[in-house]
C-alpha positions as CSV (number, residue, x, y, z in Angstrom):
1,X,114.2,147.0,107.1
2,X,111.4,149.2,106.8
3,X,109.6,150.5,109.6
4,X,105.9,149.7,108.6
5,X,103.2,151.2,110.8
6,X,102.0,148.5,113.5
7,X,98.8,145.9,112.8
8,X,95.9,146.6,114.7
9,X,96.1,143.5,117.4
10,X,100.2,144.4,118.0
11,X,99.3,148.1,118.2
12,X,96.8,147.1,121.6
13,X,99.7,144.8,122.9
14,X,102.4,147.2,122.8
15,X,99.9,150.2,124.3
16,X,98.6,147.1,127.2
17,X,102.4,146.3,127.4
18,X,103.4,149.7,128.5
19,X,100.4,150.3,130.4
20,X,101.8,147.2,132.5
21,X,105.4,148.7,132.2
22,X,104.6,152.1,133.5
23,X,101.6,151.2,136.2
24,X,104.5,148.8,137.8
25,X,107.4,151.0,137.4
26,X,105.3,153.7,139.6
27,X,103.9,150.9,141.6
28,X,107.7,149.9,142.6
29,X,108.8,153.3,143.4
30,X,105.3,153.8,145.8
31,X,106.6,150.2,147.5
32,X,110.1,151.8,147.8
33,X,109.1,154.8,149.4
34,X,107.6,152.9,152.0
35,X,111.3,151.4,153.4
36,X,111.6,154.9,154.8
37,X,109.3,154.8,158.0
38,X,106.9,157.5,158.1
39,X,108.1,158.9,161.9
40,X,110.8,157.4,163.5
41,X,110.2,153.8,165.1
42,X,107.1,153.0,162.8
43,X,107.3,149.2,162.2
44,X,107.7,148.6,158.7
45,X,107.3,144.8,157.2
46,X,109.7,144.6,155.2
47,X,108.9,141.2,154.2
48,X,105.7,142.3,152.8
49,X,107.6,145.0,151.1
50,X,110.3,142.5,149.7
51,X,107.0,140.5,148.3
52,X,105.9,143.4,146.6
53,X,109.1,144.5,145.1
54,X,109.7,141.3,143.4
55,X,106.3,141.2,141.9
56,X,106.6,144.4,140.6
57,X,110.2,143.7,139.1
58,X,108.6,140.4,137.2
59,X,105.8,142.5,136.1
60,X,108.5,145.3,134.8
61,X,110.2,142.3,132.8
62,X,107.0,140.6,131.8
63,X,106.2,144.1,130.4
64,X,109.6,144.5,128.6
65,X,109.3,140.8,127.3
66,X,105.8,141.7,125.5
67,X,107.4,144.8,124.1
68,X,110.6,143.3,122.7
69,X,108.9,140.1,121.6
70,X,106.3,142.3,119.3
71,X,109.0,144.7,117.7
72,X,111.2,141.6,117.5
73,X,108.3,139.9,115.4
74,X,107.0,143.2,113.6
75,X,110.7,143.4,112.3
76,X,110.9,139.8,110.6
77,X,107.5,140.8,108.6
């Protein structure tokens, strides 16, 4: 298969894809972080937290969905 340069519309979905991709893979590890509390004792709601995690998780596979979906269709063209 030959590796012929990207259309213009799949071009802006795989640079929005990894937008997504890398503003919630630095999103996650800013929610991480914050299991560790600041000074000992400090409450941390970890529910909240959990929230957060997961929603940065789906938006780390939506991300990688887009991406595999457009190289997955560039390659059949």
């Amino acid at each position: 298969a030959s590796s012929a340069p990207l259309q213009k519309p799949a071009l802006e979905t795989v640079r929005s894809s990894l937008r997504l991709l890398n503003a919630s893979a630095y999103r996650l590890q800013s929610e991480c972080r914050k299991t560790v509390p600041p000074e000992p004792g400090a409450a941390v709601d970890y529910q909240l937290l959990t929230q957060q995690v997961i929603q940065c998780a789906y938006d780390i596979a939506k991300a990688a969905k887009q991406l595999v979906t457009i190289t997955t269709r560039e390659k059949k063209q």
